[in-house]
C-alpha positions in Angstrom: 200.6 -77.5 38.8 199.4 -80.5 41.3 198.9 -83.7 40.1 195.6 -84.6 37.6 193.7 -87.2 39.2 191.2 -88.9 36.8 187.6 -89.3 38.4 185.8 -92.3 38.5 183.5 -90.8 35.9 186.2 -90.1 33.6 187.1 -93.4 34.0 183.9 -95.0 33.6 183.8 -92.8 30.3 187.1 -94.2 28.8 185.6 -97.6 29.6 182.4 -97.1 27.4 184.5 -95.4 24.9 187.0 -98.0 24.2 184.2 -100.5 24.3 182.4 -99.3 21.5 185.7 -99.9 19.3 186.1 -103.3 20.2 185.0 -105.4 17.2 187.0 -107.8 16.8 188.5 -111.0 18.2 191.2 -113.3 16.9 193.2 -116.3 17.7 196.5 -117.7 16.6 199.0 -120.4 17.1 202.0 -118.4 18.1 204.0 -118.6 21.6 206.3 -115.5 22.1 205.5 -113.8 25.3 202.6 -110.6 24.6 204.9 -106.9 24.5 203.6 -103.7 25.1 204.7 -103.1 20.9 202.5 -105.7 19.8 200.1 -104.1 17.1 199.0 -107.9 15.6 199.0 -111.5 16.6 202.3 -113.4 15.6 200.7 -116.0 13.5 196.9 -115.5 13.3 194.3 -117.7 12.0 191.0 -117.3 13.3 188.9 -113.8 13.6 185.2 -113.7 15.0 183.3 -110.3 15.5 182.2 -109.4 18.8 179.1 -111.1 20.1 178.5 -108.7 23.2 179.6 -105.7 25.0 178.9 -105.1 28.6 180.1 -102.3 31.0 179.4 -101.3 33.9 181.7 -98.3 35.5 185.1 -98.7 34.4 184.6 -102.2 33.6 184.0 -103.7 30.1 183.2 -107.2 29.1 183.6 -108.1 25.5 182.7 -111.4 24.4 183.3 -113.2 21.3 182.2 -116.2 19.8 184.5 -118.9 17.3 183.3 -121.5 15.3 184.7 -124.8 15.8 185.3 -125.1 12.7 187.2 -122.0 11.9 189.4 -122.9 15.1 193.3 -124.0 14.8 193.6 -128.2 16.8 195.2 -126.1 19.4 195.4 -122.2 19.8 198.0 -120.3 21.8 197.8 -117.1 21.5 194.3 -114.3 21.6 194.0 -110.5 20.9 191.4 -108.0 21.0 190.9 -105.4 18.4 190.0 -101.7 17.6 188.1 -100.5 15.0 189.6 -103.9 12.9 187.5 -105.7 10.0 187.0 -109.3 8.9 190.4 -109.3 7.6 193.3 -111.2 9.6 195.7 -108.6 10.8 194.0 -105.3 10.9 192.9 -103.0 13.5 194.5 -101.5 16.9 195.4 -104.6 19.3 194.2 -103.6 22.3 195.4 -106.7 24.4 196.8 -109.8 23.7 197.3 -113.0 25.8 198.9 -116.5 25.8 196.4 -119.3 26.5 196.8 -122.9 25.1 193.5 -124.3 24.0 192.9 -127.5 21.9 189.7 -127.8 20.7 187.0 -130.4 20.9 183.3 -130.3 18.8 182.8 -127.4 21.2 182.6 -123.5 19.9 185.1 -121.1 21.9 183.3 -118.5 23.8 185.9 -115.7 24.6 185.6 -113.3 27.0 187.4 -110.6 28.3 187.1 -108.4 31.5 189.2 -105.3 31.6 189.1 -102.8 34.2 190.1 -99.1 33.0 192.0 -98.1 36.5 193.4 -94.7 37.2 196.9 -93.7 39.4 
């Protein structure tokens, strides 16, 4: 058998699919580098539901908002969430990155862009 190649419909479709799981964002204060075993944040302490979803092909945009007042003085560390809840620690991580924000009076507007790309 040849090798599958996935169309960009199919991959437009995985897109919209994984976006309607995304729920939930979260933020925590820890610094070891993201793995591809991560399944939670190292030290959460902040989780906002999504805001918005946007696709368009086999890009998604998700974006979340945080209170300031829910926020850590300085964050370090985001992830993105499947099918999670409210609850710190839940859910299928779908990403998570190492960004070092210290907050101000300001809310945190979160967004992230991920393209589903085929091989």
């Amino acid at each position: 058998m040849g090798t599958p190649v996935v169309t960009v419909d199919g991959l437009a479709r995985m897109a919209t699919l994984l976006l309607a799981d995304a729920d939930f964002s979260a933020v925590g204060v820890a610094t070891a580098a993201p793995a591809l075993g991560d399944t939670q944040l190292q030290s959460e302490s902040n989780r906002s539901a999504v805001s918005q979803r946007l696709s368009q092909g086999a890009n998604i945009q998700v974006r979340t908002l945080h209170g300031n007042g829910d926020l850590p003085a300085t964050l370090t560390e985001l992830g993105l969430f499947l099918d999670g809840t409210s609850s710190p620690n839940n859910g299928e991580m779908l990403t998570r990155v190492l960004e070092t924000f210290t907050k101000d009076t300001n809310d945190l507007l979160v967004v992230w862009s991920i393209t589903i790309a085929g091989g």
